[in-house]
C-alpha positions in Angstrom: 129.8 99.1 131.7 127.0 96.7 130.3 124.5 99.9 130.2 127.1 102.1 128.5 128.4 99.1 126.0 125.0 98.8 124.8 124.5 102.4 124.5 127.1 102.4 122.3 125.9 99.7 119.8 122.8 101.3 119.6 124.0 104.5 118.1 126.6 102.4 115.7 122.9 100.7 114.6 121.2 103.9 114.4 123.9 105.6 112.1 124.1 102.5 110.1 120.4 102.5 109.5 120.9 106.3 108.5 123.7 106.1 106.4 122.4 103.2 104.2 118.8 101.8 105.7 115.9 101.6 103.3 113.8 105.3 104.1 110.4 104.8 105.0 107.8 104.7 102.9 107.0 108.4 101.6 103.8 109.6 101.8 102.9 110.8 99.1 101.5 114.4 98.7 98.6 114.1 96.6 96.3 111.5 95.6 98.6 109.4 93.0 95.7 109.0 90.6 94.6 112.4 89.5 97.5 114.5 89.6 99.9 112.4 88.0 98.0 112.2 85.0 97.7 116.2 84.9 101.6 116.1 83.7 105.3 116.6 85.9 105.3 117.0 89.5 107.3 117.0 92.4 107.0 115.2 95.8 108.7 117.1 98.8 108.9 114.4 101.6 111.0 112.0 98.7 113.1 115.2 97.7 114.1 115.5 101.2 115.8 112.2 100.9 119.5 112.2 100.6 121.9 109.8 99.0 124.2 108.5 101.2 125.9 106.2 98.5 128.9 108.9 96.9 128.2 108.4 93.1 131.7 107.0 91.9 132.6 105.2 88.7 132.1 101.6 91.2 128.9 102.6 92.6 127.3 104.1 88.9 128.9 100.3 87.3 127.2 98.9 90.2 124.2 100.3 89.5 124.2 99.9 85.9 124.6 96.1 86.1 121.7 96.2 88.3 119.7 98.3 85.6 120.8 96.4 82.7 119.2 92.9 84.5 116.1 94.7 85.8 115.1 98.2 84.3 117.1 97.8 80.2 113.7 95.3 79.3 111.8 98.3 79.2 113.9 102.0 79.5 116.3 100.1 76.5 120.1 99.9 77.5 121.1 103.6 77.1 117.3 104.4 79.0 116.1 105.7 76.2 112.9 104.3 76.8 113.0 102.3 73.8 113.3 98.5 75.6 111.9 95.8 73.9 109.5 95.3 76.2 108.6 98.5 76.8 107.0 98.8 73.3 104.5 97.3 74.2 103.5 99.2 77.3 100.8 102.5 77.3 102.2 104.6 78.6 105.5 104.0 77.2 109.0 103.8 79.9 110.6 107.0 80.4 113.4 108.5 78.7 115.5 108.6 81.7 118.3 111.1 79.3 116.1 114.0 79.7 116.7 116.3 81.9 113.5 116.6 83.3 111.3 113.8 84.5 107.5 113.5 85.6 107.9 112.1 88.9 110.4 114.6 90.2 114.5 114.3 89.5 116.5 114.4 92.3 118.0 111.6 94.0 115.7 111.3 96.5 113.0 111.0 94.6 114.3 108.9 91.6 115.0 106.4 94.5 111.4 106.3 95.6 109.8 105.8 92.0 112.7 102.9 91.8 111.8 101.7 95.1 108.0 101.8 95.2 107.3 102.0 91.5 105.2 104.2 90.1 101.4 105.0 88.9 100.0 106.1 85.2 96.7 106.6 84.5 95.6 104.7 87.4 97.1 101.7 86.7 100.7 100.4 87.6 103.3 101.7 85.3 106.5 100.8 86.8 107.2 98.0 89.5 108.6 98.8 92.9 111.8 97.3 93.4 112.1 97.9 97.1 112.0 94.3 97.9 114.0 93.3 95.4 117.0 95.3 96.0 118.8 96.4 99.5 119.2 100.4 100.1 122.8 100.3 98.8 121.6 98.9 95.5 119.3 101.5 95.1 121.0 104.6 95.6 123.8 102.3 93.0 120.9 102.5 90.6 120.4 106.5 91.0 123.8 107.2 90.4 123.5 105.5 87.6 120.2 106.4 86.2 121.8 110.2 87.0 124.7 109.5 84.7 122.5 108.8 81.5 120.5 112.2 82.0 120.8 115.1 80.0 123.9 117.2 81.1 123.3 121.1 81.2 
């Protein structure tokens, strides 16, 4: 019963660390130097990802109080990459309303430039804000950063 019990709260820990447990680290598929400078790319392993947090009007509000404290400084408060501080930055933030974006655009990998931050030139362009924010909050943070972009 013991063996079988614990079984048991294994898998419920398993599925919760599935369902909304920070993914590991990607790997990246390139050297993040060279080729991010060349222009747009895509990387595979963080496109695989999927988000487990259903984008609904709570989780986008969530997730746009959470950009307006951390990420409005520099994308500006529609993430029209026109924050205050971001005018002072080379390169400048993103326009996260286009529909396209350098780094990739699907959830998976908007979460893992939010999460580990992101390269430009070389040089940090964006902080990572894995340790800052749980998995939950992240995904929040897609759905939100997904309802500013361009709509076909």
């Amino acid at each position: 019963m013991h063996a079988r019990l614990t079984r048991s709260m294994l898998v419920v820990a398993a599925v919760s660390l599935v369902s909304f447990g920070a993914p590991p680290a990607i790997a990246q598929d390139h050297d993040h130097g060279k080729q991010h400078d060349a222009g747009a790319h895509t990387h595979a392993a963080a496109a695989k990802l999927v988000n487990p947090v259903k984008s609904t009007p709570e989780s986008i509000a969530a997730g746009g109080k959470i950009f307006q404290q951390r990420c409005a400084n520099c994308h500006g408060t529609g993430g029209l990459g026109d924050g205050k501080d971001g005018a002072k930055l080379d390169p400048k933030p993103s326009n996260l309303t286009d529909a396209s974006w350098k780094h990739g655009s699907t959830d998976g990998e908007i979460f893992t430039v939010i999460r580990d931050g992101a390269k430009a030139n070389n040089k940090p362009a964006m902080p990572s804000f894995g340790s800052q924010l749980s998995a939950p909050e992240l995904w929040s943070t897609v759905n939100f950063v997904r309802s500013l972009s361009a709509k076909p």
